[in-house]
Gaussian input, Z-matrix of N, CA and C with variables (Angstrom, degrees):
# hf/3-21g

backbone

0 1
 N
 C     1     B1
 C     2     B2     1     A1
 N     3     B3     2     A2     1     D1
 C     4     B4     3     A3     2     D2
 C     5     B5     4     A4     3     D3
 N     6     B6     5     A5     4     D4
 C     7     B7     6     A6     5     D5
 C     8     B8     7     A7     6     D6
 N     9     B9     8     A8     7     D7
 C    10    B10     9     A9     8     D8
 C    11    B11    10    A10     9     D9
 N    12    B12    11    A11    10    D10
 C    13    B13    12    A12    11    D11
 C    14    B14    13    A13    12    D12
 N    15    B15    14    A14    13    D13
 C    16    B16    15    A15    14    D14
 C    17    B17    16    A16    15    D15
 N    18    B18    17    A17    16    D16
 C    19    B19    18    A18    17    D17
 C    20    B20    19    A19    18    D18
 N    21    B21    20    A20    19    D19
 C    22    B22    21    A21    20    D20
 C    23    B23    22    A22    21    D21
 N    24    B24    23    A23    22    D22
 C    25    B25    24    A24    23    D23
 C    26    B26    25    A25    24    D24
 N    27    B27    26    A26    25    D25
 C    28    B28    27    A27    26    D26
 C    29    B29    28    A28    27    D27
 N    30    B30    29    A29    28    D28
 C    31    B31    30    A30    29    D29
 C    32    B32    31    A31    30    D30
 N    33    B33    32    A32    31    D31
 C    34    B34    33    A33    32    D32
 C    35    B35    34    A34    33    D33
 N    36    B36    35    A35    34    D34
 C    37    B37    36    A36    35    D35
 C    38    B38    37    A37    36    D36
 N    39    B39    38    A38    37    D37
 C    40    B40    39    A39    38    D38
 C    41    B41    40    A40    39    D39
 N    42    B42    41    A41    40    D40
 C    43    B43    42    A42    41    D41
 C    44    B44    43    A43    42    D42
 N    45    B45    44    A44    43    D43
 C    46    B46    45    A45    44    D44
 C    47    B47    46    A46    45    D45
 N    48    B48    47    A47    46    D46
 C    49    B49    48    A48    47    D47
 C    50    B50    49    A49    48    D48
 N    51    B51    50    A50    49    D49
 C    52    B52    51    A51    50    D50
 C    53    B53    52    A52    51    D51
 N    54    B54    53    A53    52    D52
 C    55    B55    54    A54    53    D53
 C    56    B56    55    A55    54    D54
 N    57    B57    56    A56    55    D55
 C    58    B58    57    A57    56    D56
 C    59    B59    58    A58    57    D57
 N    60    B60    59    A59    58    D58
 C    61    B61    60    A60    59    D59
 C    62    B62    61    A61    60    D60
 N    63    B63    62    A62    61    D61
 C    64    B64    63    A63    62    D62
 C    65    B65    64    A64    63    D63
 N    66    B66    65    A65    64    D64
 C    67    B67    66    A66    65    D65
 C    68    B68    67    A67    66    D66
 N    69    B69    68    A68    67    D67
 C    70    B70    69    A69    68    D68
 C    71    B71    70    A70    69    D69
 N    72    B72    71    A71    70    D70
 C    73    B73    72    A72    71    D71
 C    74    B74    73    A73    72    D72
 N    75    B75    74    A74    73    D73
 C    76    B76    75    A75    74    D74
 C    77    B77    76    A76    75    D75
 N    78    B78    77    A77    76    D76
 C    79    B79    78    A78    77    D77
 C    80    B80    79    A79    78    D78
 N    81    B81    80    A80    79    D79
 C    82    B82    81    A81    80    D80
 C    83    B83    82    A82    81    D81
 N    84    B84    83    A83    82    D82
 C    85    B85    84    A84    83    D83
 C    86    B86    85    A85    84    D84
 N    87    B87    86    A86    85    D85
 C    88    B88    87    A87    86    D86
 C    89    B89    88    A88    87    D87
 N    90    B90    89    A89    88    D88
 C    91    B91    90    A90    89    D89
 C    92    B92    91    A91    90    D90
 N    93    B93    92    A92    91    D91
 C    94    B94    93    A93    92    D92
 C    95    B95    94    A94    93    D93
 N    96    B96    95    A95    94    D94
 C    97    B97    96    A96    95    D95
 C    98    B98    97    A97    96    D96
 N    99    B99    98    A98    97    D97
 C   100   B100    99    A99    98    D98
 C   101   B101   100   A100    99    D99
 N   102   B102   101   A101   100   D100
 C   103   B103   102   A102   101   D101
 C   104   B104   103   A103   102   D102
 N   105   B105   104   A104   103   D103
 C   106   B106   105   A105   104   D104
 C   107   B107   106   A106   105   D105
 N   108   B108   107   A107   106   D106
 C   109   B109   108   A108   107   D107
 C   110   B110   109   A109   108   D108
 N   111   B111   110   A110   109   D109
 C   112   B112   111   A111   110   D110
 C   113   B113   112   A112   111   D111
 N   114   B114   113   A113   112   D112
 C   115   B115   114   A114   113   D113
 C   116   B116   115   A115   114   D114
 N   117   B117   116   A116   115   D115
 C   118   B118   117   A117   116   D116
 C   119   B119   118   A118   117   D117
 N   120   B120   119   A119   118   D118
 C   121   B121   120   A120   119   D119
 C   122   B122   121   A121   120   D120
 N   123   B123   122   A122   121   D121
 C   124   B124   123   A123   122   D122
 C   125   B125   124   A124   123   D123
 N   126   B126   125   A125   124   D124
 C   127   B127   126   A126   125   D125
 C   128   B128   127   A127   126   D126
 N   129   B129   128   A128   127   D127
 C   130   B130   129   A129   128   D128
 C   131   B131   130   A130   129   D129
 N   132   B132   131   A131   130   D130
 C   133   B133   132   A132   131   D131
 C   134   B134   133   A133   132   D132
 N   135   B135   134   A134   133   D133
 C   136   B136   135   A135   134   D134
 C   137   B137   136   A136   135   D135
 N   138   B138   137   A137   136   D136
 C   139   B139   138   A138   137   D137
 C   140   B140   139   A139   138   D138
 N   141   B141   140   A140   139   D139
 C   142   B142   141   A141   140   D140
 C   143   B143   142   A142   141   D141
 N   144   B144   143   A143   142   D142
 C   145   B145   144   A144   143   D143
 C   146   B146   145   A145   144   D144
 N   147   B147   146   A146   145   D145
 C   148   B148   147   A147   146   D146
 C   149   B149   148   A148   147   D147
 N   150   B150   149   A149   148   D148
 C   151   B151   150   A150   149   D149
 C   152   B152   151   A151   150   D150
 N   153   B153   152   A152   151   D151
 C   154   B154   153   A153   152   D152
 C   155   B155   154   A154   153   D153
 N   156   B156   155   A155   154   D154
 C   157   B157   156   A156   155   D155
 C   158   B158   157   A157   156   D156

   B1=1.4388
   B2=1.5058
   B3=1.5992
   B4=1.3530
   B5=1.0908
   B6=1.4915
   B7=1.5350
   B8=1.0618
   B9=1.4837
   B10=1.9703
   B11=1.6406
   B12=1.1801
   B13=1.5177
   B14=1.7136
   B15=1.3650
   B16=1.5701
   B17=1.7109
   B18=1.2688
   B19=1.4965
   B20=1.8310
   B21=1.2031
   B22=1.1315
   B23=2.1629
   B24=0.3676
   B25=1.3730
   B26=1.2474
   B27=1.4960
   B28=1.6001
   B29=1.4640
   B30=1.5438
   B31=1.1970
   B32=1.6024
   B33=1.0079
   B34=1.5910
   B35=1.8100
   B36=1.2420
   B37=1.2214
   B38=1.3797
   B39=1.4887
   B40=1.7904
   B41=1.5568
   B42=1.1272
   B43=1.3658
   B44=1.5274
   B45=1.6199
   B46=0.6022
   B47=1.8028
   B48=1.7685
   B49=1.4624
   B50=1.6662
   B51=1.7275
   B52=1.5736
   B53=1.6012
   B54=1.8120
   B55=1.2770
   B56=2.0690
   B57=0.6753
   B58=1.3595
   B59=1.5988
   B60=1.4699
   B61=1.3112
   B62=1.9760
   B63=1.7802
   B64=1.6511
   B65=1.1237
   B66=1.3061
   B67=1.6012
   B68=1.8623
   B69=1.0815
   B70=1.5790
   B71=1.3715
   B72=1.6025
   B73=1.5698
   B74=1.5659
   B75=1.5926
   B76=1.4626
   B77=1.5230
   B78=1.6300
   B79=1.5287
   B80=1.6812
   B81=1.4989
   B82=1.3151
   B83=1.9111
   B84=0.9558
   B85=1.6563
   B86=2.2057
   B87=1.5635
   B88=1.6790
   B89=0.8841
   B90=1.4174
   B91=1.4623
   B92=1.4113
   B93=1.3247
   B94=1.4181
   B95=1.5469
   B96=1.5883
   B97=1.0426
   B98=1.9250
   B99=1.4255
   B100=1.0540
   B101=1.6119
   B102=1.3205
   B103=1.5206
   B104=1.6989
   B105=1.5735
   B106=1.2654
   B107=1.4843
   B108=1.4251
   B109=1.7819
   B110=1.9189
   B111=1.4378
   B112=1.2004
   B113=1.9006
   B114=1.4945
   B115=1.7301
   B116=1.6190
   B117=1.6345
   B118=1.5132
   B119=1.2414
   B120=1.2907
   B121=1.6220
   B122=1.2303
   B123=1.2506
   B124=1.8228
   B125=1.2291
   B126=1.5943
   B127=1.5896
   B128=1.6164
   B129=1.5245
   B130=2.1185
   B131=1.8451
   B132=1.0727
   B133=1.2232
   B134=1.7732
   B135=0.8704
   B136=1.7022
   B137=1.8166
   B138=2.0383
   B139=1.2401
   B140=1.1587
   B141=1.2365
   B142=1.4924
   B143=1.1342
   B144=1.1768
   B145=1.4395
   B146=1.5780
   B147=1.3625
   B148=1.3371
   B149=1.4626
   B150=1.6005
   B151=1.4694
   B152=1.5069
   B153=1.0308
   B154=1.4968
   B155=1.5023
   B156=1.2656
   B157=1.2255
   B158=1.8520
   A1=111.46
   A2=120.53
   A3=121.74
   A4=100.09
   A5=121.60
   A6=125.02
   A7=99.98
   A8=100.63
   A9=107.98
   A10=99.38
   A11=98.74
   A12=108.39
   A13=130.74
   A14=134.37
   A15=104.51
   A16=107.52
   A17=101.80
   A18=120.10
   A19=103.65
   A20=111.10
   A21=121.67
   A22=111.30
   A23=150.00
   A24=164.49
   A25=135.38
   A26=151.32
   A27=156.22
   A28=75.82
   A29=137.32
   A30=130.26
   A31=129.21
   A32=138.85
   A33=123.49
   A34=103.48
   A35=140.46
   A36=128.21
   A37=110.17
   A38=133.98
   A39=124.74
   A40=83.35
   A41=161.51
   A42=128.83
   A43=111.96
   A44=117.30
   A45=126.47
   A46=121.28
   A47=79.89
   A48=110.09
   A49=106.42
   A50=113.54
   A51=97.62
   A52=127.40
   A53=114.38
   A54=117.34
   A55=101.15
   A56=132.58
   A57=133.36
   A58=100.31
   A59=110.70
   A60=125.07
   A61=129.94
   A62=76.48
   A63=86.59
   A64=120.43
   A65=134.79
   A66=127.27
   A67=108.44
   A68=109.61
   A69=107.65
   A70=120.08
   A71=124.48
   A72=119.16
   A73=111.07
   A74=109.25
   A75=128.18
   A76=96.51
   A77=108.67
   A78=116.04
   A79=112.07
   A80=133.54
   A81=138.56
   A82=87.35
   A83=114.49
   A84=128.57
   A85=85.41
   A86=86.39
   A87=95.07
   A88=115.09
   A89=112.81
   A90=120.54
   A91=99.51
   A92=130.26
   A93=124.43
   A94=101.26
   A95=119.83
   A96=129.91
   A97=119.42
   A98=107.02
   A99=110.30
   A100=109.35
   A101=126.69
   A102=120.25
   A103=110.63
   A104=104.28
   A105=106.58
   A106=93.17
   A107=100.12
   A108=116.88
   A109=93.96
   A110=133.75
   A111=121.76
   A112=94.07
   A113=91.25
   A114=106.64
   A115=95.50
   A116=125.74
   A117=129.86
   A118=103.83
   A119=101.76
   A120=106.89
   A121=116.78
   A122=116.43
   A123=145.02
   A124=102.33
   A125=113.08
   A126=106.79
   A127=124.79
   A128=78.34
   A129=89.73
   A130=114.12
   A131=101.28
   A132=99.01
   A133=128.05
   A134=113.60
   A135=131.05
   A136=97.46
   A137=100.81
   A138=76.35
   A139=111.42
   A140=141.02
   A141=157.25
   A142=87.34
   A143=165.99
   A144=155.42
   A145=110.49
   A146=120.48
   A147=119.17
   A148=126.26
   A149=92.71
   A150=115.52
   A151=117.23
   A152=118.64
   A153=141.45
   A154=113.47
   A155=118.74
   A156=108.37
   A157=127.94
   D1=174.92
   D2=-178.42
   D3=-108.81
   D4=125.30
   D5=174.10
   D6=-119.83
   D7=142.22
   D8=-178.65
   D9=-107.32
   D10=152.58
   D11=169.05
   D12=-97.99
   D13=118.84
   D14=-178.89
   D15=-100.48
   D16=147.24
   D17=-174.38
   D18=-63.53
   D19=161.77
   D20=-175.61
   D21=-72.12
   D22=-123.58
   D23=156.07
   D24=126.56
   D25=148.27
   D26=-152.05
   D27=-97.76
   D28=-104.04
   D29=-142.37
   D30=-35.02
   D31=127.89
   D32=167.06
   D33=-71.08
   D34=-42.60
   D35=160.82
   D36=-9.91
   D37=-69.43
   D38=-161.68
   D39=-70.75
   D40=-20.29
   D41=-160.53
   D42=-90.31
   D43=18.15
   D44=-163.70
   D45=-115.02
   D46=-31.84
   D47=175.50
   D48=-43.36
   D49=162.33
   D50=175.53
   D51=-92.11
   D52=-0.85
   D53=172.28
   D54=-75.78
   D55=-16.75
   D56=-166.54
   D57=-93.60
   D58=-47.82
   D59=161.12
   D60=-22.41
   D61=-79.54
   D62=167.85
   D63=-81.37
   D64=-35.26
   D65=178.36
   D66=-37.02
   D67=-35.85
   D68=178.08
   D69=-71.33
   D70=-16.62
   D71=165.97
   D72=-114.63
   D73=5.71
   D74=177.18
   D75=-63.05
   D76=-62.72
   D77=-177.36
   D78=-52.98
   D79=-23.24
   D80=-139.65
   D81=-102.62
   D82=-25.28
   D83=-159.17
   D84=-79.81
   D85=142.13
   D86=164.25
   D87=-76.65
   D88=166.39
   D89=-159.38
   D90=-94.64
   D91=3.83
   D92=-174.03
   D93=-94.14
   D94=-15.65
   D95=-179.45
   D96=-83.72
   D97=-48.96
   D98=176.57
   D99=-79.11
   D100=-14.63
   D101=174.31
   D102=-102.55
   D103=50.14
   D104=-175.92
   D105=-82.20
   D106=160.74
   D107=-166.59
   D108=-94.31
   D109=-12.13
   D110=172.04
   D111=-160.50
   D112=-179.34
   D113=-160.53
   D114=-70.30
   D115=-34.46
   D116=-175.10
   D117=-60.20
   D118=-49.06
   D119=-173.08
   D120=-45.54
   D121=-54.25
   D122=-171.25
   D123=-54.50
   D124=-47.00
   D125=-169.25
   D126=-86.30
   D127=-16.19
   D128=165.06
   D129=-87.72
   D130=-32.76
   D131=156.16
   D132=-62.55
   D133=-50.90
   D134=-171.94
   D135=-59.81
   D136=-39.78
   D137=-169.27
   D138=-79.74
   D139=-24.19
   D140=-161.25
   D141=-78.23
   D142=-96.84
   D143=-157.16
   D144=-48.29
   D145=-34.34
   D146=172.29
   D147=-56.54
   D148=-37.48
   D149=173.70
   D150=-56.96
   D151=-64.70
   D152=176.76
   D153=-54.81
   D154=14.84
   D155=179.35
   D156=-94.93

């Protein structure tokens, strides 16, 4: 799978930002979802896991 990393930082402002945001339910998503082979794919996937929650 693709795991992103977030950088360290002093301000609480960036933790606020929305890449810092999603990276935390980015990781929570299956990996069949984030290694979709195109963007259609991803979003039928994304929703089906969204669903199921």
């Amino acid at each position: 799978g693709s795991k992103l990393t977030v950088g360290r930082f002093r301000l609480d402002i960036r933790k606020k930002l929305l890449p810092v945001r999603v990276m935390r339910h980015w990781h929570r998503l299956h990996t069949e979802a984030v290694d979709a082979p195109s963007l259609e794919v991803f979003k039928a996937r994304l929703d089906w896991a969204l669903s199921n929650l």
